[in-house]
Backbone as CSV, one residue per row, in Angstrom:
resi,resn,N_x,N_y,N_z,CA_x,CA_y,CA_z,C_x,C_y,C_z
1,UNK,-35.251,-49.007,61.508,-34.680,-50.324,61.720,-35.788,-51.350,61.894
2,UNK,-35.790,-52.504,61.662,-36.529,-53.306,61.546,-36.117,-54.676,62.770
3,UNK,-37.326,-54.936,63.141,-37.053,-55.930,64.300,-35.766,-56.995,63.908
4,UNK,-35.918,-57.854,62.664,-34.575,-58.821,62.323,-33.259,-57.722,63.064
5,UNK,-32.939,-56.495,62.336,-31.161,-56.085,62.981,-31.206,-56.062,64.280
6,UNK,-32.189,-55.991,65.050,-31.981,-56.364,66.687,-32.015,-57.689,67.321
7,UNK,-31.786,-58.686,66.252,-31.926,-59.823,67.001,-30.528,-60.167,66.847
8,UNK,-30.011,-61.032,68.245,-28.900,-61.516,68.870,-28.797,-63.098,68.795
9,UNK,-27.889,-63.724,68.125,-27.788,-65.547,68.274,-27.651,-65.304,69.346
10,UNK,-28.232,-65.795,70.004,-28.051,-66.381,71.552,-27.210,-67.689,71.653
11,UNK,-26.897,-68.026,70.975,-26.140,-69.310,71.329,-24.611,-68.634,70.320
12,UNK,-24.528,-67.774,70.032,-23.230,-67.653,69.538,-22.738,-66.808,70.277
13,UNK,-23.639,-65.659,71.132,-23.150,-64.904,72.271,-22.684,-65.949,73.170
14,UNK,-23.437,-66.964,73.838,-22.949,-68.126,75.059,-22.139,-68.724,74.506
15,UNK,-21.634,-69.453,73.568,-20.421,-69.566,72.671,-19.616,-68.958,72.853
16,UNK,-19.423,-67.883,72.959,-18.650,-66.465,73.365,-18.063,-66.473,74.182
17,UNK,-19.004,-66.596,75.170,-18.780,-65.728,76.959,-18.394,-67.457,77.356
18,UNK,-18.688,-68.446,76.939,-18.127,-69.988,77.195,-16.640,-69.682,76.912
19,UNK,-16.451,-69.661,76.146,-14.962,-69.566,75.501,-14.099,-68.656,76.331
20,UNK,-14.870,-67.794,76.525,-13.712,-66.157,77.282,-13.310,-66.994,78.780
21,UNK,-14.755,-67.611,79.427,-14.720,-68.028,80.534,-13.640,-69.156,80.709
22,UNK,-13.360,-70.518,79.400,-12.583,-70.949,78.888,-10.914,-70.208,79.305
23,UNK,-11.053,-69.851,78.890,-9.442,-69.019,78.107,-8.993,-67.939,79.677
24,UNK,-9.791,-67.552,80.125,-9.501,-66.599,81.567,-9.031,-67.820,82.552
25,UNK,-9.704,-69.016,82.312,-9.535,-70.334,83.954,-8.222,-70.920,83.015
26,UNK,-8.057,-70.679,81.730,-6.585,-71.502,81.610,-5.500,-70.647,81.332
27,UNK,-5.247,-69.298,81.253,-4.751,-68.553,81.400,-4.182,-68.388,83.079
28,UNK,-5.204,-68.571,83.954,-5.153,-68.820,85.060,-4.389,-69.893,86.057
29,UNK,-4.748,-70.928,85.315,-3.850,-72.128,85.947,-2.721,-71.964,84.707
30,UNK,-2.456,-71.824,84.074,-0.864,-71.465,83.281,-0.275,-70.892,84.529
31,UNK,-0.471,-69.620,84.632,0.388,-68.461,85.486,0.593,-69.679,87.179
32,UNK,-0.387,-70.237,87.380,-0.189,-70.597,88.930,0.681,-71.957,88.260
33,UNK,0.816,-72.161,87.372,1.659,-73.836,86.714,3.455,-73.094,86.405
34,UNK,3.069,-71.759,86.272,4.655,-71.390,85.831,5.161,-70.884,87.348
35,UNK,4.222,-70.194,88.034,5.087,-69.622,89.610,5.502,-71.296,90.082
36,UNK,4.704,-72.462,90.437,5.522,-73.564,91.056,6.140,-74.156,90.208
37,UNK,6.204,-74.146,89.087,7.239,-75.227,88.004,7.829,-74.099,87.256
38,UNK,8.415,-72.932,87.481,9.005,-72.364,86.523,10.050,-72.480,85.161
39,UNK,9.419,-72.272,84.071,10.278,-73.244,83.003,11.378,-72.268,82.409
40,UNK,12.723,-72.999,82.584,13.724,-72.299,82.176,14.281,-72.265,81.192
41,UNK,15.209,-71.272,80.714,15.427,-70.923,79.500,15.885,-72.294,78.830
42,UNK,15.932,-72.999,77.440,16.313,-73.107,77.007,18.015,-73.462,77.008
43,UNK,18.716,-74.511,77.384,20.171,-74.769,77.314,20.457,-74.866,76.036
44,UNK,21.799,-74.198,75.112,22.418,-74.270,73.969,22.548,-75.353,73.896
45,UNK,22.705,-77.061,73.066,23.398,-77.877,73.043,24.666,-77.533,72.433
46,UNK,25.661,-77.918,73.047,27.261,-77.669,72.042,27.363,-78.146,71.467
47,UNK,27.824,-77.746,70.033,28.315,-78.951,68.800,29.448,-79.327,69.232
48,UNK,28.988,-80.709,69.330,30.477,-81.819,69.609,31.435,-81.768,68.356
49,UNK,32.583,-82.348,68.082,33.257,-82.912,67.028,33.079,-83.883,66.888
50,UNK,33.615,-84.511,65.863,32.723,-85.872,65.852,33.892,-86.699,66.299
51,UNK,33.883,-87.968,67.094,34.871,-88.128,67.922,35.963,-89.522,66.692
52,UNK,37.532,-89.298,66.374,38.038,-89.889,65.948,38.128,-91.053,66.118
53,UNK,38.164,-92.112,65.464,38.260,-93.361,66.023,40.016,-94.316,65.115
């Protein structure tokens, strides 16, 4: 093996571990945003008739 296949972008690894770190703290405040505001299902709207006049 030759020295080049052991070399690492260093800035695309921290790119990386930025992003994960990213995505874990908003994953995070999601879950603590759904326990106090829990969002509920979805209400059917009913199809009205359309009203005679």
């Amino acid at each position: 093996m030759s020295q080049e296949d052991k070399l690492i972008d260093l800035s695309a690894e921290r790119a990386k571990r930025v992003h994960d770190l990213n995505e874990k703290r908003l994953n995070e405040v999601r879950q603590a945003f759904e326990q106090a505001m829990p969002l509920g299902k979805p209400k059917k709207k009913p199809k009205n008739k359309p009203k005679k006049r």
